[in-house]
C-alpha positions as a Markdown table, in Angstrom:
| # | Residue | x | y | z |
|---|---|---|---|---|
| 1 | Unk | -78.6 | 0.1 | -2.1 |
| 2 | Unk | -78.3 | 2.3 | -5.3 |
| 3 | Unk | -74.4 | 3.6 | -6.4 |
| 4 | Unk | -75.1 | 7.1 | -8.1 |
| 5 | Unk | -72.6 | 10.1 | -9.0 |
| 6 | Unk | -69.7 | 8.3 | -9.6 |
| 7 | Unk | -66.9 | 9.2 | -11.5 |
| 8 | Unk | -63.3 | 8.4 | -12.4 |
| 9 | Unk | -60.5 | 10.4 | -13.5 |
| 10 | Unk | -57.5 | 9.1 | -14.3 |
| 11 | Unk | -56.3 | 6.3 | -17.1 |
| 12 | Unk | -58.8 | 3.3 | -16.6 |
| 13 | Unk | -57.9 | 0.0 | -17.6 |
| 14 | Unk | -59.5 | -2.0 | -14.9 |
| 15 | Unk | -62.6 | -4.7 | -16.0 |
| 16 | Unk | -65.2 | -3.8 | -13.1 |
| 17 | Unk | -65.9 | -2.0 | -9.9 |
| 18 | Unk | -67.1 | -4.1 | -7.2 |
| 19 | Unk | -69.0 | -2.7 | -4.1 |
| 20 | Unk | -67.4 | -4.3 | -0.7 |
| 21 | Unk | -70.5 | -4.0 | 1.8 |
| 22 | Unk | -68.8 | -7.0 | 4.2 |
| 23 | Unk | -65.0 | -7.8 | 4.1 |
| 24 | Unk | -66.2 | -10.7 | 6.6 |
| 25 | Unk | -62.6 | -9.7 | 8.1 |
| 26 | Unk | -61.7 | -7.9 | 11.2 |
| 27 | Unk | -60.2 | -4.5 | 10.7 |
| 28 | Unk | -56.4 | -5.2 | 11.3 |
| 29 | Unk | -56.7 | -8.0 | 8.8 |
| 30 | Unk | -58.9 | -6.0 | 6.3 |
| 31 | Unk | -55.8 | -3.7 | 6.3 |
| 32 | Unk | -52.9 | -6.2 | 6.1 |
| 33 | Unk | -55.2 | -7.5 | 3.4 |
| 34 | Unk | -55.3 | -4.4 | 1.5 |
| 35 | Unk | -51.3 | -3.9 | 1.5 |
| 36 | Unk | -50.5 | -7.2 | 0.2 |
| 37 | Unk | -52.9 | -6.4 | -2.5 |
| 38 | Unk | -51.8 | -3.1 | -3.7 |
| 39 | Unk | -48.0 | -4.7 | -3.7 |
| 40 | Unk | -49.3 | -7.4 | -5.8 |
| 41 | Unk | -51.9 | -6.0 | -8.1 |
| 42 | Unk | -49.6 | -2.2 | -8.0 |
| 43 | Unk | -51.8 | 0.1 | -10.4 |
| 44 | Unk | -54.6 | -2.4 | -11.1 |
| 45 | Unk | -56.0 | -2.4 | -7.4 |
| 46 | Unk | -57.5 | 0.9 | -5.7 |
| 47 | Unk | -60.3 | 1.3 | -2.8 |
| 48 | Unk | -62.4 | 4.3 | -2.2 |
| 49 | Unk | -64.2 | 5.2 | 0.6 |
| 50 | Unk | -68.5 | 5.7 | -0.2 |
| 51 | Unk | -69.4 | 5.9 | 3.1 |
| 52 | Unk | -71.7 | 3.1 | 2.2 |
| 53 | Unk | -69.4 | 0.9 | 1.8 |
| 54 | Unk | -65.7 | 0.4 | -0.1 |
| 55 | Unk | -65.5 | 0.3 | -4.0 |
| 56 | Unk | -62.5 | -1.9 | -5.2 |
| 57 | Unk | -61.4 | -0.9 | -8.4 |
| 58 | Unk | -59.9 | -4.0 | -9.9 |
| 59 | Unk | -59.2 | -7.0 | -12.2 |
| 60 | Unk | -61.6 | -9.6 | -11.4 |
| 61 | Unk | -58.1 | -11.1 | -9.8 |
| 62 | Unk | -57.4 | -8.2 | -7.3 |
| 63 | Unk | -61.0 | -7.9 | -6.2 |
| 64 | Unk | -62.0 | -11.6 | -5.9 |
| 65 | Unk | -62.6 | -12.6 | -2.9 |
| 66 | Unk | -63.9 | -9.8 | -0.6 |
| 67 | Unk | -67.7 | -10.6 | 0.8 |
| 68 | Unk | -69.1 | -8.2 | -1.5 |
| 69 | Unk | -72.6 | -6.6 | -3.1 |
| 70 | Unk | -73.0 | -7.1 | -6.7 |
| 71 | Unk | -70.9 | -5.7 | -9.2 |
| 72 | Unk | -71.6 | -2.0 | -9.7 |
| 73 | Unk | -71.2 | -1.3 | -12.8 |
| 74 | Unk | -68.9 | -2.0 | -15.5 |
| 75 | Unk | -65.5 | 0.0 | -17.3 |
| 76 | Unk | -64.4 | -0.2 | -20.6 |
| 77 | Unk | -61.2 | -2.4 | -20.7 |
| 78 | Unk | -57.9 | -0.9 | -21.8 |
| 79 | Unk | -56.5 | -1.6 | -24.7 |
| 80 | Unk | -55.2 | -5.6 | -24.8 |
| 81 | Unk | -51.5 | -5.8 | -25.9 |
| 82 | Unk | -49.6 | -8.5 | -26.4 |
| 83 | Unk | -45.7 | -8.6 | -26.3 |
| 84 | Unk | -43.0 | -11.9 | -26.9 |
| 85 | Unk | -39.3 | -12.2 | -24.8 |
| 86 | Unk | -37.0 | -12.3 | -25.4 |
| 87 | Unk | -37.4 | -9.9 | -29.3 |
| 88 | Unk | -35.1 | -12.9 | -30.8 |
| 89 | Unk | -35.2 | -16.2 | -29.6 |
| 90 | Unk | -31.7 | -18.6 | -30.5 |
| 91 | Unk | -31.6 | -21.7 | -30.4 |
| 92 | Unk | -27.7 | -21.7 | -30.7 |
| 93 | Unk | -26.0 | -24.1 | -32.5 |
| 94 | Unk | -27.6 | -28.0 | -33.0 |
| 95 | Unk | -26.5 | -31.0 | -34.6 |
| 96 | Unk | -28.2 | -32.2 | -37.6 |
| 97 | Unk | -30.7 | -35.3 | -36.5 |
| 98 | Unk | -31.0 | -33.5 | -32.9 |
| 99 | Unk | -33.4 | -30.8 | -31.6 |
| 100 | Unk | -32.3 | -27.5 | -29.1 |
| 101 | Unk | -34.4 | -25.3 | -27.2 |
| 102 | Unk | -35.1 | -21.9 | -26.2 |
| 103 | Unk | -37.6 | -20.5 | -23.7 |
| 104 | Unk | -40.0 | -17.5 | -24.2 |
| 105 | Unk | -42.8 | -15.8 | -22.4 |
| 106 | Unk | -46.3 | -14.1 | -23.8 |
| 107 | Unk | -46.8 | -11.2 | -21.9 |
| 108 | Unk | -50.5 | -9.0 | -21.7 |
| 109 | Unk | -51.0 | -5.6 | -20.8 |
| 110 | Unk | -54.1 | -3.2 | -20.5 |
| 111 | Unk | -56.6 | -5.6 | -20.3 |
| 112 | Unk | -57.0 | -9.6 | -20.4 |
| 113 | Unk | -55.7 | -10.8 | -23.7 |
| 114 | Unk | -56.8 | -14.5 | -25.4 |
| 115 | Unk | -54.3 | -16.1 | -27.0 |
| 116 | Unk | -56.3 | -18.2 | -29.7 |
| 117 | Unk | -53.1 | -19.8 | -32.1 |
| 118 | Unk | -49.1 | -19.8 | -32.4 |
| 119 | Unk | -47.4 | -20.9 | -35.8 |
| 120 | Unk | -44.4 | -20.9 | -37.4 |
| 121 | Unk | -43.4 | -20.4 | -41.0 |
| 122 | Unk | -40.9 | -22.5 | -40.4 |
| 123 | Unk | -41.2 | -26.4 | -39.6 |
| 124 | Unk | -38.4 | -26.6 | -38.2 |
| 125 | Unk | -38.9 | -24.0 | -35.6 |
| 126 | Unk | -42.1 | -25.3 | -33.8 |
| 127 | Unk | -44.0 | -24.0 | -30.9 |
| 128 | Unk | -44.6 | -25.7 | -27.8 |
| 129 | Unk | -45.7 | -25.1 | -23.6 |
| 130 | Unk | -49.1 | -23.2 | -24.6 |
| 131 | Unk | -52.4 | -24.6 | -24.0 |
| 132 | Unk | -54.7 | -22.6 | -26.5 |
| 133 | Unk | -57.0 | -20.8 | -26.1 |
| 134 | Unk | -54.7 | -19.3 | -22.7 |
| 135 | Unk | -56.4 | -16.0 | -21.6 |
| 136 | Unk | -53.4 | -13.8 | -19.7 |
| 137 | Unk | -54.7 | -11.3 | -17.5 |
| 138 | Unk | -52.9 | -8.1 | -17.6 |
| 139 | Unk | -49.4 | -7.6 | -16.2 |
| 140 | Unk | -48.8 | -11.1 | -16.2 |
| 141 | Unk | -47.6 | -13.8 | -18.8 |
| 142 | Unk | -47.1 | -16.8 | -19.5 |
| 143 | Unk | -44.1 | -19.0 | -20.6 |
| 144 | Unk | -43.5 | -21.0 | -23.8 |
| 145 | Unk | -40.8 | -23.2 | -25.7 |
| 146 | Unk | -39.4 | -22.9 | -28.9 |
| 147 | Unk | -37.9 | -26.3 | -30.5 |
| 148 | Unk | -35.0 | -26.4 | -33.2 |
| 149 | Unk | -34.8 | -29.3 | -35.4 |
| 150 | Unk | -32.3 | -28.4 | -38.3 |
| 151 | Unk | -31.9 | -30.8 | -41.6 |
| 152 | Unk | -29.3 | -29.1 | -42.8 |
| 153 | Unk | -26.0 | -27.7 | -41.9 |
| 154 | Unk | -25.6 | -23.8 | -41.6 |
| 155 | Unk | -27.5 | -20.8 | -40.5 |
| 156 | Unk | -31.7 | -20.7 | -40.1 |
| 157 | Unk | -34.2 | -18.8 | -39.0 |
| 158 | Unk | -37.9 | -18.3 | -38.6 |
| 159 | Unk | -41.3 | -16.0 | -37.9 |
| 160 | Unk | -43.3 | -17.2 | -35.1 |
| 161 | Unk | -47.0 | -15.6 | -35.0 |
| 162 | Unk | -49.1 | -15.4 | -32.1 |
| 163 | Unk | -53.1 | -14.6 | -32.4 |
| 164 | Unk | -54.8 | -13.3 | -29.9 |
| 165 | Unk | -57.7 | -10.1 | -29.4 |
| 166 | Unk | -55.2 | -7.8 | -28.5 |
| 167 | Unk | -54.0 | -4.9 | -30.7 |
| 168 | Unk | -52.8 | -5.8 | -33.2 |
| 169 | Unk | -54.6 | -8.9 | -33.8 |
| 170 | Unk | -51.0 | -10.4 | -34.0 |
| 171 | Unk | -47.9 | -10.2 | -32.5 |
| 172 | Unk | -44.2 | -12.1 | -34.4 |
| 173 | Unk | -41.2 | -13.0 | -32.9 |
| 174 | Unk | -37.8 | -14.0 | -34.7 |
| 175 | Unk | -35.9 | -17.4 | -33.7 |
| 176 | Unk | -32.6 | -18.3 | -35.3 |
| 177 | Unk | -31.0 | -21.7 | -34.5 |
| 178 | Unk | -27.5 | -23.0 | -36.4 |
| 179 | Unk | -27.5 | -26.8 | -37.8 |
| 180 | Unk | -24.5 | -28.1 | -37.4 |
| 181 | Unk | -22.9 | -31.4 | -38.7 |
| 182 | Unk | -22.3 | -34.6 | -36.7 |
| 183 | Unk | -18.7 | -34.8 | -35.5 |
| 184 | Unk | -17.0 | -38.2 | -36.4 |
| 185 | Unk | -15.2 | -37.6 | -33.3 |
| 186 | Unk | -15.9 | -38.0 | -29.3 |
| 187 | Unk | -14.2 | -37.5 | -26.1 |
| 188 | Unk | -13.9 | -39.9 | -23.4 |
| 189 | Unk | -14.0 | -38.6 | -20.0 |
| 190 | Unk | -12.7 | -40.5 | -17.2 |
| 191 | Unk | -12.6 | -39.3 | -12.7 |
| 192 | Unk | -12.3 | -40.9 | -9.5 |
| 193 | Unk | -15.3 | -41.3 | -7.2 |
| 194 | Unk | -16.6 | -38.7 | -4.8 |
| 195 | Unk | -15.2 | -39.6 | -1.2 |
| 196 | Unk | -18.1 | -37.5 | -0.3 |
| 197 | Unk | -21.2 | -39.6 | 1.7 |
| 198 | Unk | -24.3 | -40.9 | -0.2 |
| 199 | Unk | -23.3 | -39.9 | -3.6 |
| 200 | Unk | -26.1 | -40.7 | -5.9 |
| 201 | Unk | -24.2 | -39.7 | -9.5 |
| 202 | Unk | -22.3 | -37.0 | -11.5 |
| 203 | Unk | -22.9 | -34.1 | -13.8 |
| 204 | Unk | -20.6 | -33.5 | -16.7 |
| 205 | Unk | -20.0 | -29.5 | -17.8 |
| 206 | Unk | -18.2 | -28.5 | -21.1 |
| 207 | Unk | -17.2 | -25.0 | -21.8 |
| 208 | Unk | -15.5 | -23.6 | -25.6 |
| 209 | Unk | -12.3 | -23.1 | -25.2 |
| 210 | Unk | -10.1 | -19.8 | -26.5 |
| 211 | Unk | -7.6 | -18.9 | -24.9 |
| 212 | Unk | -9.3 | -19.6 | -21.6 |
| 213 | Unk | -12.4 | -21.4 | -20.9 |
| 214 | Unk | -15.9 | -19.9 | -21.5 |
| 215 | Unk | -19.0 | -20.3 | -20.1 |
| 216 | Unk | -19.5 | -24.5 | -18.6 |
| 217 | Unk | -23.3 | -26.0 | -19.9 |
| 218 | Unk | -23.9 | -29.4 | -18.5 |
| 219 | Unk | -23.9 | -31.6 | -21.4 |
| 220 | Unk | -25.9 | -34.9 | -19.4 |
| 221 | Unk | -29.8 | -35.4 | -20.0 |
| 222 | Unk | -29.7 | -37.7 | -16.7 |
| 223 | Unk | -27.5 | -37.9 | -13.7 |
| 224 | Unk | -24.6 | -39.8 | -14.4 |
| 225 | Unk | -24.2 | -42.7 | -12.5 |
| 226 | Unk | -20.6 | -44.1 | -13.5 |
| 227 | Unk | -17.7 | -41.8 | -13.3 |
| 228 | Unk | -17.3 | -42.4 | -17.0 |
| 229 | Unk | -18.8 | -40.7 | -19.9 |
| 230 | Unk | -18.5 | -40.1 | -24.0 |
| 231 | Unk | -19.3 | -36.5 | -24.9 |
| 232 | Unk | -20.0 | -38.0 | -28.4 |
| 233 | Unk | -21.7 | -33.7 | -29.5 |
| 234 | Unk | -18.6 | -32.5 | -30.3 |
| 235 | Unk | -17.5 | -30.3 | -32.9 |
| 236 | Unk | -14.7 | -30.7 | -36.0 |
| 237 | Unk | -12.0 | -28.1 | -35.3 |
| 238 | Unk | -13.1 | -26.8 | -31.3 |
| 239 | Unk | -11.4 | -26.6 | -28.3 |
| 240 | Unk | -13.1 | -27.3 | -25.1 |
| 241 | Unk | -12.6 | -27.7 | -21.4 |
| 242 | Unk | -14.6 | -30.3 | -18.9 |
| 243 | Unk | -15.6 | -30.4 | -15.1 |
| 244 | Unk | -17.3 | -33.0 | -13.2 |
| 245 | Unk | -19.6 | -32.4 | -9.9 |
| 246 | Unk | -20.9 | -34.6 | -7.5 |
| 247 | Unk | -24.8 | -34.9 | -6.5 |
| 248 | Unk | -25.4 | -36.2 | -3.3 |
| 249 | Unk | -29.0 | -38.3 | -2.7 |
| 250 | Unk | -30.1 | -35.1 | -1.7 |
| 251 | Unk | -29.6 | -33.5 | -4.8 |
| 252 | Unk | -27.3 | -31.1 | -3.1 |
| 253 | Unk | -24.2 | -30.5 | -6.1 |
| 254 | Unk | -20.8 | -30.1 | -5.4 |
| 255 | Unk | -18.6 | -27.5 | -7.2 |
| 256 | Unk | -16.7 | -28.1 | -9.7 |
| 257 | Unk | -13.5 | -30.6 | -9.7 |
| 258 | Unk | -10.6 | -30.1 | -11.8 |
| 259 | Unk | -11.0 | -28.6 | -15.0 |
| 260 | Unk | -9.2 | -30.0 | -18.1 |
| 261 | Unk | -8.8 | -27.7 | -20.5 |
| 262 | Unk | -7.9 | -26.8 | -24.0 |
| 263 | Unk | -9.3 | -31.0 | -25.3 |
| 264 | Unk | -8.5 | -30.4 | -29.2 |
| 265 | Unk | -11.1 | -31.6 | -31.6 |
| 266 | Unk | -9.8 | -32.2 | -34.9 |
């Protein structure tokens, strides 16, 4: 079977054509199969009728698969280009001797893009969540964590670098992250037990307080299992507010109880 005459117009960034002799599926299903392709593959997935066959027009992803011949012949990848998210990534504000985090994601476009090395010129930003090499196919991406270990109290910042065959050979993100010293003061938090069935603990929230209460984070690594705790990350000079909810063995959470609000830190 020989493929001659053929011809695309158009913006090509797809890696090969592949020539679908067999489907090995019934007509109905080849269809359905078709739709749920071009919703999840969008511009990176076309068919055209030969007559001879159907030519799918794809990342090796889209097309795989399908029963099919041999590859036809072969396209010229798109330009590979490789983007960070969020443009800045904050760590917020961390307590000297501790470490925060912040999440971010590699994303490709145009073609498949190798990710070869990550740094920082920082060491106390550091990189972590990527197994290098990582090859992302375009359209997709994949995630990563940025870890904040400050020494020193006050503001800091870094430039993380990501390599890869992409153009430009490299792609920098900022991260910013706050040290902050360690309070020499705690609060102790104190509630009565759920009434509710097969309670297996408690999470404890904590939100900045000015003038009202702002956004609650839950400030446990673990499911509390007393209804006690000592929120010893507290901050000189804040005011905050605290709620306590209620996990069932399920781990179905209750909303919130009673908030106290406006604690005074001195």
């Amino acid at each position: 079977m020989n493929l001659r005459n053929l011809s695309v117009s158009g913006p090509v960034s797809q890696t090969q054509f592949i020539l679908i002799c067999n489907t090995g599926l019934e007509a109905s299903a080849f269809r359905n199969e078709i739709m749920n392709r071009r919703s999840r593959y969008a511009d990176s997935f076309w068919l055209i009728n030969l007559g001879i066959g159907l030519l799918c027009l794809g990342s090796t992803l889209g097309c795989q698969g399908f029963s099919s011949a041999k590859a036809a012949t072969s396209v010229t990848p798109g330009t590979a280009q490789l983007t960070a998210t969020p443009p800045i990534m904050a760590a917020g504000e961390v307590v000297i001797g501790s470490s925060g985090t912040a999440a971010g994601a590699l994303n490709a476009s145009g073609a498949d893009v190798m990710v070869t090395a990550a740094t920082s010129n920082n060491s106390r930003f550091t990189i972590g969540g990527l197994s290098l090499p990582v090859t992302i196919p375009p359209g997709q991406s994949v995630p990563f964590t940025l870890t904040f270990s400050p020494q020193v109290a006050g503001a800091d910042s870094a430039i993380l670098t990501f390599t890869s065959n992409a153009q430009p050979s490299t792609t920098t993100e900022s991260a910013t992250g706050t040290g902050t010293a360690a309070s020499t003061h705690s609060v102790g938090l104190s509630w009565d037990p759920s009434s509710s069935p097969n309670i297996a603990g408690y999470n404890v929230y904590r939100a900045p307080y000015a003038a009202s209460c702002g956004i609650y984070s839950k400030i446990n690594g673990s499911l509390n299992t007393a209804t006690t705790y000592v929120d010893a990350s507290v901050a000189d000079g804040m005011n905050y507010c605290y709620a306590t909810t209620a996990v069932n063995s399920s781990n179905e959470e209750s909303g919130f109880s009673n908030i106290v609000a406006d604690v005074q830190i001195p």
